[in-house]
N, C-alpha and C positions, 0 to 999 in steps of 0.2 A: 874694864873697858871692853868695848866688842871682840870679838876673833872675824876677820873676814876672808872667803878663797875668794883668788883672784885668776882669773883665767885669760889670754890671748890667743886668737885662734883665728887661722885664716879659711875665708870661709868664699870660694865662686860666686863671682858676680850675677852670673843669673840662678845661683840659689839660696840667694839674699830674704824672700818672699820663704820656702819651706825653713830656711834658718828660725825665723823669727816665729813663724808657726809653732815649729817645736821649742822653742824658747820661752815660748808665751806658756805652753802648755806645762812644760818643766817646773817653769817659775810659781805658776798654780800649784802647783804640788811641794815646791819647798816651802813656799808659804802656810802653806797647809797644815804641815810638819812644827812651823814655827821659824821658819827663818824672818829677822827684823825685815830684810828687804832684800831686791834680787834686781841686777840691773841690766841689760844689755846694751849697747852702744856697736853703734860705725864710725869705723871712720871716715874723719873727715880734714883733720890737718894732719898729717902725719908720712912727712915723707922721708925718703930713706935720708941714715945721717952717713957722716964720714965715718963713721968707727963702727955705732952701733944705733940701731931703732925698733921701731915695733916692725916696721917690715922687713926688716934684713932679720929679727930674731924667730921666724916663722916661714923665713925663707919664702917669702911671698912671691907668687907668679903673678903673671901680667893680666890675668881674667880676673885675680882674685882682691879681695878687699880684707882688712884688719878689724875682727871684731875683739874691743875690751869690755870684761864680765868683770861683777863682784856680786857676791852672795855675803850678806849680812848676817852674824849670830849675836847672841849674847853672849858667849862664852866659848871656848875651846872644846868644854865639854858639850853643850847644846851642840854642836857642830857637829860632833862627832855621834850623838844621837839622831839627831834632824837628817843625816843622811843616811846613817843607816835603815832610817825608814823609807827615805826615799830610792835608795835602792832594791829596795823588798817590794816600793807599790807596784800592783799589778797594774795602774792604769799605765805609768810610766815603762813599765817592762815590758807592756805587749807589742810596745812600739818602739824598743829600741832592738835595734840592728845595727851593728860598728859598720857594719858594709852598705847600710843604707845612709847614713848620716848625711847631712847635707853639707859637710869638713872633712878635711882630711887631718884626722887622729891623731896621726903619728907626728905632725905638727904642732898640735895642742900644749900651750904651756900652761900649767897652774901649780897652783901651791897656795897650805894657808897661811896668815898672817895675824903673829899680835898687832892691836892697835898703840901706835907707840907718843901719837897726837890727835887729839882729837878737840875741834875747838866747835 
């Protein structure tokens, strides 16, 4: 069954437009590598709960907006190759800067995942 990461990340509402830029460009390049697929998403129904939700778990401020990712593999192993290439390309490395990002980092959550249903 696939492996997939999954990421949430709160990302300024007016740098919704360079998010998506560098996302678009990322996602060229995991694909490239071999990733099945690569998704980005806004939100759009997602409001805070009583306990817990996507914006209390990113600690979301009032300008900013919820984005949910998942990158698609075949395998745990393909994963684990597929990015470490993607961490090597020089197209993707000339432009990353943690300090230019269009998010704040330190907020980022991800982790991978077995696929445990898949219909």
């Amino acid at each position: 069954m696939p492996y997939v990461d999954g990421f949430v990340v709160p990302v300024p509402k007016k740098k919704i437009k360079k998010y998506k830029a560098m996302a678009t460009k990322a996602g060229k390049i995991w694909m490239k590598y071999g990733a099945l697929s690569f998704h980005e998403c806004v939100a759009d129904d997602v409001k805070p709960g009583k306990w817990t939700s996507f914006p209390q778990s990113v600690k979301l401020k009032k300008n900013e907006t919820v984005m949910f990712s998942w990158i698609v593999y075949k395998s745990r192993k393909d994963r684990d190759r597929i990015n470490k290439k993607v961490m090597s390309d020089p197209e993707l490395m000339k432009d990353f800067d943690i300090k230019k990002m269009p998010f704040d980092g330190k907020r980022m959550i991800w982790g991978g995942f077995k696929t445990l249903v898949e219909l």
